[in-house]
C-alpha positions in Angstrom: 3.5 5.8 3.8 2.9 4.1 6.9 0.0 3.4 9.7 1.4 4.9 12.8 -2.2 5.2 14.4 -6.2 4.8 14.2 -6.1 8.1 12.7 -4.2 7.3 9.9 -6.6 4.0 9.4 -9.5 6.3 9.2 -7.8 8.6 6.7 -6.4 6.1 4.2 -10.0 4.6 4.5 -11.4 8.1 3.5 -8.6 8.1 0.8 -9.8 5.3 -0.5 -13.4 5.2 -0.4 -15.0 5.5 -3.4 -12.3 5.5 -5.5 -10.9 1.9 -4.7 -12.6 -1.5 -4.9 -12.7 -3.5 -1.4 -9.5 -5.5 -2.6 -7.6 -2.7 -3.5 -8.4 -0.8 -0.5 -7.1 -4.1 2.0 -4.1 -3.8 -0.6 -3.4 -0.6 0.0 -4.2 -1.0 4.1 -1.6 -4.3 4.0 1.0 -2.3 2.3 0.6 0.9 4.8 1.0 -1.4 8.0 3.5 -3.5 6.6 7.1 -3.0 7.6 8.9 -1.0 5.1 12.3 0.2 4.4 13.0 3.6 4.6 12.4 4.1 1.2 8.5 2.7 1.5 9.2 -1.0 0.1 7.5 -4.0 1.4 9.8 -6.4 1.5 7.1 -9.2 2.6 6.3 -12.2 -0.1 3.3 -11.5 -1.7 2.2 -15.1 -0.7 2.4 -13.8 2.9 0.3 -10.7 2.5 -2.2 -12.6 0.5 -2.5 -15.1 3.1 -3.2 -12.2 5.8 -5.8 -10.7 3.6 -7.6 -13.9 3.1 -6.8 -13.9 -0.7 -5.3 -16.1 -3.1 -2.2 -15.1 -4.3 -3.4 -14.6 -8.3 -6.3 -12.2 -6.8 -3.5 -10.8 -4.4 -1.2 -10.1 -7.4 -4.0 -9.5 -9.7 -4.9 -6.1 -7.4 -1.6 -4.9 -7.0 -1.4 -4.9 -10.6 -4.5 -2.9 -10.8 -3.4 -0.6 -8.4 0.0 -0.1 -9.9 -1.9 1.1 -13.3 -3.8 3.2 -11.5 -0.5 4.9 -9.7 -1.6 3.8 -6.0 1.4 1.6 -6.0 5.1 1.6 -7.6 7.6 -0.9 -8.2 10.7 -0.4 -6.4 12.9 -2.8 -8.1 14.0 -6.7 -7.8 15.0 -9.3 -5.5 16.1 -12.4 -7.8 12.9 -12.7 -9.6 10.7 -11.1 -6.9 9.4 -7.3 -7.6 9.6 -5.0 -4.7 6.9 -2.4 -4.4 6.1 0.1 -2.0 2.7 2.7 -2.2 3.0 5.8 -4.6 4.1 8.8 -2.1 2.5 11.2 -4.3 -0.8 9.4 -3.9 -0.7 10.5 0.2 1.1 13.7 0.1 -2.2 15.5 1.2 -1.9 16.6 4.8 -5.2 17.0 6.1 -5.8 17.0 9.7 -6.9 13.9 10.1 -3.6 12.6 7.9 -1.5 14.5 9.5 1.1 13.0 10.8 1.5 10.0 7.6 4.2 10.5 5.5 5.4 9.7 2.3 8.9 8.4 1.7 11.3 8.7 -0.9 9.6 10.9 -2.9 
């Protein structure tokens, strides 16, 4: 799933709202403007996302977790020791007008 426009902002905050705390929503924002493979990973560091979100990377980390119990996010395999994850395509499969044109990958 991936930001391609202001629309798309306004419906992953809709998505969100009132179902995810403020950190997890700028989690979930990060991941959907990040670069991604085709397959919906982030391959960014962690420490680098954290950094743009004004977080420390424990709370950074700490959020995904969170979000990965709660099926918003998905691990996508390894990189050394690094995890790979991506957001949950079944989480934005929805394609209300406002969403679109967002996609889910790999699904």
């Amino acid at each position: 799933m991936m930001i391609h426009d202001t629309e798309d902002v306004q419906y992953l905050l809709r998505k969100t709202g009132r179902v995810l705390n403020p950190n997890q929503r700028i989690v979930v924002m990060l991941y959907a403007s990040s670069e991604q493979r085709p397959d919906g990973t982030v391959m960014i560091k962690a420490s680098e996302l954290a950094a743009t979100a004004g977080m420390t990377p424990p709370v950074f980390s700490r959020t995904r977790k969170e979000l990965v119990a709660a099926g918003w996010m998905e691990e996508t395999g390894r990189v050394g020791s690094v995890k790979l994850y991506r957001l949950a395509p079944a989480m934005f499969e929805e394609q209300s007008p406002a969403g679109r044109h967002l996609h889910a990958v790999g699904s």
